[in-house]
LUMSE-26019 format. One record per residue (C-alpha): residue number from 0; residue in one letter; x, y, z. Coordinates in nm, 2 decimals. Each point is the difference from the previous one (the first is absolute). Layout:
BEGIN
R   pos   code        x        y        z
R   NUM      A        X        Y        Z
...
This chain:
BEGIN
R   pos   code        x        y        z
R     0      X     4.05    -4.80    -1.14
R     1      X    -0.29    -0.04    -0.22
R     2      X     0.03    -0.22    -0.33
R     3      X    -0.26     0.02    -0.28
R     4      X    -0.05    -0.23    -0.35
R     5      X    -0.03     0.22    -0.31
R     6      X    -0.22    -0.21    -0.24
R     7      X     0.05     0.22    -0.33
R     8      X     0.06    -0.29    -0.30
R     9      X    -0.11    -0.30     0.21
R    10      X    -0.27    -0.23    -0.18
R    11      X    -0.34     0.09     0.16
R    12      X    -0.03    -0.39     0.10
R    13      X     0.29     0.05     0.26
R    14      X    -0.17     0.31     0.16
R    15      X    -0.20    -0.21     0.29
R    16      X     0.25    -0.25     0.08
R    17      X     0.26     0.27     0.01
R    18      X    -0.21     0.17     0.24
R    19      X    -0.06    -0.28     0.18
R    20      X     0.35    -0.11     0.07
R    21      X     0.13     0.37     0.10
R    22      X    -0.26    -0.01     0.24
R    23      X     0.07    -0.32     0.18
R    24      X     0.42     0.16    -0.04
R    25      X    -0.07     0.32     0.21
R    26      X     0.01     0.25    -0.33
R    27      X    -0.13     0.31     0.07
R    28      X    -0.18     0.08    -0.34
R    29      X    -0.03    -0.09    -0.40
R    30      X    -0.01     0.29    -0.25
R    31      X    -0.19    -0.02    -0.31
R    32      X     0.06     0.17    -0.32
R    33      X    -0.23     0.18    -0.23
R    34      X     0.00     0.03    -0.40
R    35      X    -0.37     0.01    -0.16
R    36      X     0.09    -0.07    -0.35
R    37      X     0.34    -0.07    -0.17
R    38      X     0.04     0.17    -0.35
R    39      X     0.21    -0.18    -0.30
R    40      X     0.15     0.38    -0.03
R    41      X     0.02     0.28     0.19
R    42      X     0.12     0.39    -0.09
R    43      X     0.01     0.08     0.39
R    44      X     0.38    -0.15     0.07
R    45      X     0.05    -0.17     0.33
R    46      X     0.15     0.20     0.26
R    47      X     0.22    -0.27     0.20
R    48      X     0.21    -0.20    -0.29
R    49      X     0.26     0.21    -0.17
R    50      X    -0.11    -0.02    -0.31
R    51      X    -0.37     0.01     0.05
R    52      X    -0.11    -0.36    -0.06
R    53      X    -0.22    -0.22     0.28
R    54      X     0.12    -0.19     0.20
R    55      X    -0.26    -0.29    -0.07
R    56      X    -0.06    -0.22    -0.29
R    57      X    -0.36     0.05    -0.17
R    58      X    -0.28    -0.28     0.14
R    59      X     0.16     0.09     0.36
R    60      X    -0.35    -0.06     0.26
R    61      X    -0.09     0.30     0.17
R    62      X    -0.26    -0.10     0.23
R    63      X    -0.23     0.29     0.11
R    64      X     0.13     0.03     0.37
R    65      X    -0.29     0.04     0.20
R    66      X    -0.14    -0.30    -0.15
R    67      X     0.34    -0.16     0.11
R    68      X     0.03     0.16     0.33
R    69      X    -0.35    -0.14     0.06
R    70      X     0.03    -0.32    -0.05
R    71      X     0.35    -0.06     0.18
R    72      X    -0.14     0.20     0.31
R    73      X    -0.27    -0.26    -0.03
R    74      X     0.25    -0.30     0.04
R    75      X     0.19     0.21     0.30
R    76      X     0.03     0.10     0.33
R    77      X     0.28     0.25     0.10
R    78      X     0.14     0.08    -0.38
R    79      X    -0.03     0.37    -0.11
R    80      X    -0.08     0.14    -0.32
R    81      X     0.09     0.29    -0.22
R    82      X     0.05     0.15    -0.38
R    83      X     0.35     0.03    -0.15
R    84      X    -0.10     0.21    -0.18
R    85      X    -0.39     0.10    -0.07
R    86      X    -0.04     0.25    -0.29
R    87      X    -0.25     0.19     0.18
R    88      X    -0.07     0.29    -0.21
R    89      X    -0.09    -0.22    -0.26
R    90      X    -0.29    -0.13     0.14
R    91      X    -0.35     0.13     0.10
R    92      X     0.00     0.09     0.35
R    93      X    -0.29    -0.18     0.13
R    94      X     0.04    -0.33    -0.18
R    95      X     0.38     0.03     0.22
R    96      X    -0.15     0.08     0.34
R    97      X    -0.24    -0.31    -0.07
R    98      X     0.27    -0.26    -0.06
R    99      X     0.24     0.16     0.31
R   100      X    -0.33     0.01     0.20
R   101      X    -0.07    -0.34    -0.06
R   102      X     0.33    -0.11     0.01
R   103      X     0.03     0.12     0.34
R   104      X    -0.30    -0.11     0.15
R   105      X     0.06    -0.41    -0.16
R   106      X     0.33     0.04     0.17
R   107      X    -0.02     0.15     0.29
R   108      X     0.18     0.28    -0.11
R   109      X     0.29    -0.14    -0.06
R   110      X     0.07     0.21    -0.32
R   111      X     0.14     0.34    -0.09
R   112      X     0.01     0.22    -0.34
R   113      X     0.33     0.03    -0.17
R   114      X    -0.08     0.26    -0.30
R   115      X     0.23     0.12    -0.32
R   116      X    -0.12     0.30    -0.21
R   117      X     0.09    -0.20    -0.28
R   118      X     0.24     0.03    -0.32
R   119      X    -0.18    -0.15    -0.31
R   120      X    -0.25     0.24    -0.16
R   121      X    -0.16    -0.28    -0.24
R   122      X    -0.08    -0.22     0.31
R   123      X    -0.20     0.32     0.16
R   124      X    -0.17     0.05    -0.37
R   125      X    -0.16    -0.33     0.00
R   126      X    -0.12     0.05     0.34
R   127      X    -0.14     0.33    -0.13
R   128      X     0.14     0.20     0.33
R   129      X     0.20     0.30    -0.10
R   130      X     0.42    -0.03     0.03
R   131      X     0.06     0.40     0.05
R   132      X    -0.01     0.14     0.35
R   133      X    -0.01    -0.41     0.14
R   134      X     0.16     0.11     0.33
R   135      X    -0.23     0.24     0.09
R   136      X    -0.28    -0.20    -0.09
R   137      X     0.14    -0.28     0.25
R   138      X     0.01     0.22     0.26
R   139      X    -0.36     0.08    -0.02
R   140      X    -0.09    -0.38    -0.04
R   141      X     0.19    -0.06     0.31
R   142      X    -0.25     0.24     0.19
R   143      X    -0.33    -0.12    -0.19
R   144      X     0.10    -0.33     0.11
R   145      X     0.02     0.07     0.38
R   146      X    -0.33     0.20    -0.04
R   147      X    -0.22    -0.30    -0.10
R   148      X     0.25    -0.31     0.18
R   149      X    -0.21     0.23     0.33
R   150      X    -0.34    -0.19    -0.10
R   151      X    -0.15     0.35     0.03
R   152      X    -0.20     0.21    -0.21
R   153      X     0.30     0.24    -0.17
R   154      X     0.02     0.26    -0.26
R   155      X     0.31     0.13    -0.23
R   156      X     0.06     0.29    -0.18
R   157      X     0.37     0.01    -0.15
R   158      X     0.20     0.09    -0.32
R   159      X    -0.04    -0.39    -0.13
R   160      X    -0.36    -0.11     0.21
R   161      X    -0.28     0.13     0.05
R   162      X    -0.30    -0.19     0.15
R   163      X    -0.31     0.04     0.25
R   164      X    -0.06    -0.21     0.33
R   165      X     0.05    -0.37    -0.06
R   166      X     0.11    -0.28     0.25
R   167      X     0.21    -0.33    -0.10
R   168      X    -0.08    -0.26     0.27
R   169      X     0.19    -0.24     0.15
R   170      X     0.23     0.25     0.17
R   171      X     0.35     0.00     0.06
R   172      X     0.04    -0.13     0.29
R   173      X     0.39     0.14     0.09
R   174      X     0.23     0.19    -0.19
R   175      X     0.13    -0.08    -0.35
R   176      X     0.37     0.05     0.00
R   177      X     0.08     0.19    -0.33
R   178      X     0.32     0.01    -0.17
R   179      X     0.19     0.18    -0.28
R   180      X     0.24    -0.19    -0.21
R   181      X     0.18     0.05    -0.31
R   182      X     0.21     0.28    -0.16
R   183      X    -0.25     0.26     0.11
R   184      X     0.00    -0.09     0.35
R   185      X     0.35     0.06     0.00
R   186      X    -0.01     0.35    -0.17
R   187      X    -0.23     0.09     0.27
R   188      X     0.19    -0.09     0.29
R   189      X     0.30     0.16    -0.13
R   190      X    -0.12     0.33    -0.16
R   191      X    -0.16     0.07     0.35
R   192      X     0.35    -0.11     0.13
R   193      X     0.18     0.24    -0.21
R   194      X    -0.27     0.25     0.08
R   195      X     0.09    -0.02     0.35
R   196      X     0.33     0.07    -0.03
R   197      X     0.08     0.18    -0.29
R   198      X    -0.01     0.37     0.15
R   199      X     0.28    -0.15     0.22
R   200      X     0.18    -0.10    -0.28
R   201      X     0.01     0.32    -0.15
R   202      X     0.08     0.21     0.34
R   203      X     0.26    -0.17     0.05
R   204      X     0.17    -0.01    -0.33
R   205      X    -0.06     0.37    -0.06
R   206      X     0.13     0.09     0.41
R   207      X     0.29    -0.21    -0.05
R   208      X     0.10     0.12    -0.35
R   209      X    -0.06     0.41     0.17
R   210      X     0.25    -0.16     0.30
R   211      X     0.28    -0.12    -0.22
R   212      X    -0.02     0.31    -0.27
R   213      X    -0.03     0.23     0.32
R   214      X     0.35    -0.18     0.10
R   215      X     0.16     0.03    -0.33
R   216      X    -0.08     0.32    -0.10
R   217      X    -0.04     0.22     0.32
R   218      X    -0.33     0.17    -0.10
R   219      X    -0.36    -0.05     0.11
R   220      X    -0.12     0.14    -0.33
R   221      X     0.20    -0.26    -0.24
R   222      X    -0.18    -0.29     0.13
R   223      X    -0.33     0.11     0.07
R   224      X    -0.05     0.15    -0.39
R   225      X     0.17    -0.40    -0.09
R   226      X    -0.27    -0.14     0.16
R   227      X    -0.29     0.21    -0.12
R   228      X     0.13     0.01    -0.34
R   229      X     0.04    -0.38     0.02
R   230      X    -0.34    -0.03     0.08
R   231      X    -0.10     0.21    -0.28
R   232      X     0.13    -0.26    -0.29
R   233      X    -0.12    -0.31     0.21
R   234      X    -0.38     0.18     0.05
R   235      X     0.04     0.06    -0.39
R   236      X     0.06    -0.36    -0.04
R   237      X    -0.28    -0.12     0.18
R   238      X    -0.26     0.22    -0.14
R   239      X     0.09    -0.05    -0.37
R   240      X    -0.01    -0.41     0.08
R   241      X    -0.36     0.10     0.18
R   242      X    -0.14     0.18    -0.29
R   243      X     0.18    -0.22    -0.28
R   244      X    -0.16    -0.36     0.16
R   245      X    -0.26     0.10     0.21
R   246      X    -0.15     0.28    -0.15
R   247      X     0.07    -0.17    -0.40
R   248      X     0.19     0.37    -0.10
R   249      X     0.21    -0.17    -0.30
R   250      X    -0.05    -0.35     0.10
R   251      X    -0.02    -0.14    -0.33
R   252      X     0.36     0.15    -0.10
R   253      X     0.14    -0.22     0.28
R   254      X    -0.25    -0.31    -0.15
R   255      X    -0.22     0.01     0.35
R   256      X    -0.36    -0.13    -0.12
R   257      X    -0.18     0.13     0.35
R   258      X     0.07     0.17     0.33
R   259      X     0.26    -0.21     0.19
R   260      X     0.01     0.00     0.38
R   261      X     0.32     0.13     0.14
R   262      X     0.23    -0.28     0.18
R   263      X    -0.01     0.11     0.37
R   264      X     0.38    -0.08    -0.01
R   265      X     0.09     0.25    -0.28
R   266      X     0.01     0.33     0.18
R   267      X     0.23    -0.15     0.28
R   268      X     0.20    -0.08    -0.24
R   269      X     0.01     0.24    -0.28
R   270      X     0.06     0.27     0.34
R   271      X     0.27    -0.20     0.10
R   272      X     0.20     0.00    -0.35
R   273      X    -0.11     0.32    -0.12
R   274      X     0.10     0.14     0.37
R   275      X     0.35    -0.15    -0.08
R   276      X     0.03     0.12    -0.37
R   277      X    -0.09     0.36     0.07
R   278      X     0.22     0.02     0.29
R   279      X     0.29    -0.10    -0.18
R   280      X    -0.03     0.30    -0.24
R   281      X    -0.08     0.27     0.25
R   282      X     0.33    -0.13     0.17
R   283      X     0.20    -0.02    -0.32
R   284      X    -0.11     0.36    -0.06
R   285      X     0.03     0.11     0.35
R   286      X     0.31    -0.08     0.02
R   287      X     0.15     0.16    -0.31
R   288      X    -0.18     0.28     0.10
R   289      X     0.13     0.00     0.37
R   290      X     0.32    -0.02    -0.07
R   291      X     0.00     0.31    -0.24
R   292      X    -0.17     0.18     0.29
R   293      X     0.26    -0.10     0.25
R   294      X     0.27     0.15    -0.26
R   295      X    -0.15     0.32    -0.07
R   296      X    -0.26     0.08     0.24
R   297      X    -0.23     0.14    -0.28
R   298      X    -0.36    -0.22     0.02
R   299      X    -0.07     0.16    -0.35
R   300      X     0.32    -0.14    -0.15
R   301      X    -0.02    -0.30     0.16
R   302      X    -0.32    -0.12    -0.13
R   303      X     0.11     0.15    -0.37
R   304      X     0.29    -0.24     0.04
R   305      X    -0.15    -0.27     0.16
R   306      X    -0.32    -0.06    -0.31
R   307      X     0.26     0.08    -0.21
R   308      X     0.28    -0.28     0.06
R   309      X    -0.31    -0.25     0.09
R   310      X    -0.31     0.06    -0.23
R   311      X     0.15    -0.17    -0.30
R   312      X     0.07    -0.33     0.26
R   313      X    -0.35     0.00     0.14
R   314      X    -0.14     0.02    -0.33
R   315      X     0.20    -0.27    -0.11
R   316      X    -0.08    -0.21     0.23
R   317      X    -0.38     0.07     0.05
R   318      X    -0.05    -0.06    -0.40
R   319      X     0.19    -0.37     0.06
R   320      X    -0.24    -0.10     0.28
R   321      X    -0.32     0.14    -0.17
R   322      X     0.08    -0.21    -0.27
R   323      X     0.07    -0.31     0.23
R   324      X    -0.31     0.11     0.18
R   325      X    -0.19     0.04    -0.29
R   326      X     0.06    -0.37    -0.16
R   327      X    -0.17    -0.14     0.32
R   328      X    -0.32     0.20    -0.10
R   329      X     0.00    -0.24    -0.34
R   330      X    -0.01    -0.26     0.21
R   331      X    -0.38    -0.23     0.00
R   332      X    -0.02    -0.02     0.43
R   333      X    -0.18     0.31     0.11
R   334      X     0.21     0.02     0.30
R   335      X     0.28     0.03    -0.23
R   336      X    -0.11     0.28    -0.21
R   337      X    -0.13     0.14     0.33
R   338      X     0.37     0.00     0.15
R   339      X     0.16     0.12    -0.36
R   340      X    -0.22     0.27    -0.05
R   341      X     0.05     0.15     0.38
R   342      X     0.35    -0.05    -0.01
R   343      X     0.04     0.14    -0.32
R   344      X    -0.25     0.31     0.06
R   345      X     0.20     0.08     0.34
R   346      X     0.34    -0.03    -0.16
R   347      X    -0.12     0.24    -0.26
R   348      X    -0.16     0.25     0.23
R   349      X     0.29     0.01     0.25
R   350      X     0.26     0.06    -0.27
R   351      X    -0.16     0.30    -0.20
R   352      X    -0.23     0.16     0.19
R   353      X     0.17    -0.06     0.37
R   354      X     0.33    -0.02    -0.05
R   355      X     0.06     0.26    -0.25
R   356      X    -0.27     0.22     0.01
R   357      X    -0.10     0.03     0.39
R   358      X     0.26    -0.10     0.19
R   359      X     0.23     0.30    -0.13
R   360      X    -0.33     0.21     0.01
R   361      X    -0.06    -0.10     0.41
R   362      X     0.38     0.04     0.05
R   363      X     0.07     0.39    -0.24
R   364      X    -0.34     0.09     0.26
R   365      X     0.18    -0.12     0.27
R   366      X     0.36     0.16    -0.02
R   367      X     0.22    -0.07     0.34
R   368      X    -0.30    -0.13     0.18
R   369      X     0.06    -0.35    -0.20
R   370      X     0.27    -0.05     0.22
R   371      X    -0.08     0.17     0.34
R   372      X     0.05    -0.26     0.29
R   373      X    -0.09     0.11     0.38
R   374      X     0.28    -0.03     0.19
R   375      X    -0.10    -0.20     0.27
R   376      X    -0.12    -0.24    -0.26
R   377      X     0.31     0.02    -0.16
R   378      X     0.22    -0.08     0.30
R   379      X    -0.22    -0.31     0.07
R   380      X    -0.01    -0.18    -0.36
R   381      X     0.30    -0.21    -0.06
R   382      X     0.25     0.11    -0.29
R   383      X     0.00    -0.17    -0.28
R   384      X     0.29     0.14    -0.28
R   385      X    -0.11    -0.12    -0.34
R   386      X    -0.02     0.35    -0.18
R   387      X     0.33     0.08     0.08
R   388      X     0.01     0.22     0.24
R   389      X     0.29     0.01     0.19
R   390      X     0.23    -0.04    -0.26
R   391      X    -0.16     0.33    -0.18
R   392      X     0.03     0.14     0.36
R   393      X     0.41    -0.12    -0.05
R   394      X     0.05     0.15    -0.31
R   395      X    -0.19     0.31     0.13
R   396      X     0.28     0.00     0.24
R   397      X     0.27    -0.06    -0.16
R   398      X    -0.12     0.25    -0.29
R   399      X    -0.01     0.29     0.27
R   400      X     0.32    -0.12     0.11
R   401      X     0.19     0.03    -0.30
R   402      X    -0.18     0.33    -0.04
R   403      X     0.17     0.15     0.33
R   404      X     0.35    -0.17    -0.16
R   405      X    -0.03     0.19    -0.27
R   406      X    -0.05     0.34     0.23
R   407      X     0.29     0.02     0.17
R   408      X     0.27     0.20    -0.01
R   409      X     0.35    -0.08    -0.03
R   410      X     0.24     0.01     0.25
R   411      X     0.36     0.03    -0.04
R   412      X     0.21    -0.26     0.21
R   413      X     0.33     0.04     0.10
């Protein structure tokens, strides 16, 4: 186990003793912070208190770290060295691979580059570097730098530099670790997490939901138009968030300024509730309409009964959760808005134009094919009786019964 000193806040006197003394105790590394200026008031809230305040009183010292980092490696041996964090994209690119050059070369590279994108706008005004489109820029200043830490003669063309042959001498002599911190880091790693699995996540949920509304309703048709049409109010969902947030169609009625990033969690999880909603209604109606068909076996009647007793429900309660839905859309967090808009939007969609419109459409089309079951399939899915079945099949019976009762003739006894 590796232990490391975090110097953010310390008194810029302390910084060589401190390094000193962790050296002769076996610590692995220090970490130095990085602020450039400190304004008396800032619009740009700050991300990691909940109410947007610093953490730090004004007249904190922020020592410029590579200064720092020079002078301790100076006055070690074995101690490493690295940023915690170093607002990257704020700064000019070749002033940066100077000081990490240097840095490295003093200390025997002993240091590595721990970079932020950044969060407060006014800090990258004064440094006159632009605050849009920060984490692409970074990217490309990671790759400059490695270009001219080779002591070679190199060239860039890119979307943020553009230069001829030059060299920056002394070279790099080993690898500069580079690492990513902050809230941005973390985005990263898990959107491409969520990226990874996601299209798992939704094969399953969709082949399990066709499983269990194969089971209950003994058709192949049933859940595969449940799933499809499922799909149709979730995609509708998702591409009114896209074009509403990304694209700016009616931003300002929802008070968004700009374009807003999607959260990479959102469509897990706006899939995963809105998955859940719309199956409740398709059951709900399903079911009503099921039952009617097991009754009469008339499709045509069925579904006429089945909107009929459930439309005025589902309508009911699809205008209750829009307007839930829709009071999270006032709400000042983008992610908010984005989640009450989406939720409200599918909700909508599924209850109208799904449930009332198509689904009886797709099932009229349809006729006795809604409910057509192979029969191997049949005998090999387990019975599940929660429409009722077997005690329609019983009153069936007993109906035909009392039928053949009331045919008989009399016979005299005696």
């Amino acid at each position: 186990m590796r232990f490391s000193i975090g110097l953010a806040y310390s008194p810029p006197e302390h910084y060589v003793p401190i390094a000193k003394a962790a050296d002769e105790a076996g610590y692995h590394a220090i970490a130095v912070s990085d602020h450039v200026i400190n304004l008396e008031e800032l619009k740009t809230p700050y991300p990691y208190t909940p109410d947007g305040s610093r953490r730090w009183e004004p007249f904190t010292p922020w020592r410029d770290p590579w200064v720092s980092i020079g002078a301790m490696a100076a006055a070690t041996e074995r101690l490493n060295f690295f940023t915690n964090v170093y607002v990257l994209p704020m700064r000019n690119v070749f002033h940066v691979a100077k000081a990490v050059g240097t840095a490295a070369a003093i200390s025997g590279n002993r240091v590595a580059l721990g970079i932020g994108m950044g969060w407060c706008e006014e800090e990258f005004d004064l440094m006159e570097q632009p605050f849009r489109k920060r984490g692409a820029r970074a990217d490309e200043q990671l790759e400059v730098m490695r270009k001219v830490w080779t002591g070679e003669m190199v060239e860039h063309h890119g979307d943020f530099y553009d230069f001829p042959k030059l060299e920056m001498n002394p070279p790099v002599t080993a690898p500069v670790p580079v690492y990513v911190g902050g809230a941005t880091a973390m985005f990263i790693d898990m959107s491409e997490r969520i990226e990874q699995r996601l299209p798992w996540f939704i094969g399953a949920v969709i082949l399990l939901s066709v499983l269990l509304l194969m089971v209950v309703f003994r058709s192949i048709a049933v859940p595969v138009k449940a799933a499809v049409m499922n799909l149709l109010s979730i995609g509708a969902a998702y591409g009114v968030i896209v074009a509403v947030f990304q694209w700016g169609w009616g931003r300002s009625l929802f008070g968004v300024d700009e374009s807003v990033p999607i959260v990479s969690f959102l469509p897990m999880m706006l899939f995963a509730i809105l998955f859940g909603l719309s199956m409740d209604y398709e059951v709900f109606l399903l079911s009503r309409i099921r039952e009617e068909y097991l009754a009469r076996r008339d499709n045509d009647s069925a579904v006429i009964e089945g909107i009929s007793a459930t439309a005025r429900v589902i309508t009911s309660a699809a205008l209750i959760m829009i307007s839930v839905f829709a009071a999270f859309a006032l709400s000042d967090d983008p992610t908010i808005k984005m989640f009450g808009l989406g939720l409200a939007t599918a909700v909508l969609v599924d209850a109208t134009i799904v449930r009332v419109v198509l689904v009886p459409a797709t099932m009229r089309l349809l006729g006795d094919w809604n409910w057509w079951l192979p029969g191997w399939l049949d005998r090999r899915l387990p019975r599940f009786d929660l429409e009722g079945e077997a005690a329609l099949a019983g009153l069936d019976a007993d109906a035909d019964a009392d039928s053949d009762e009331d045919r008989r003739e009399p016979v005299l006894v005696g």
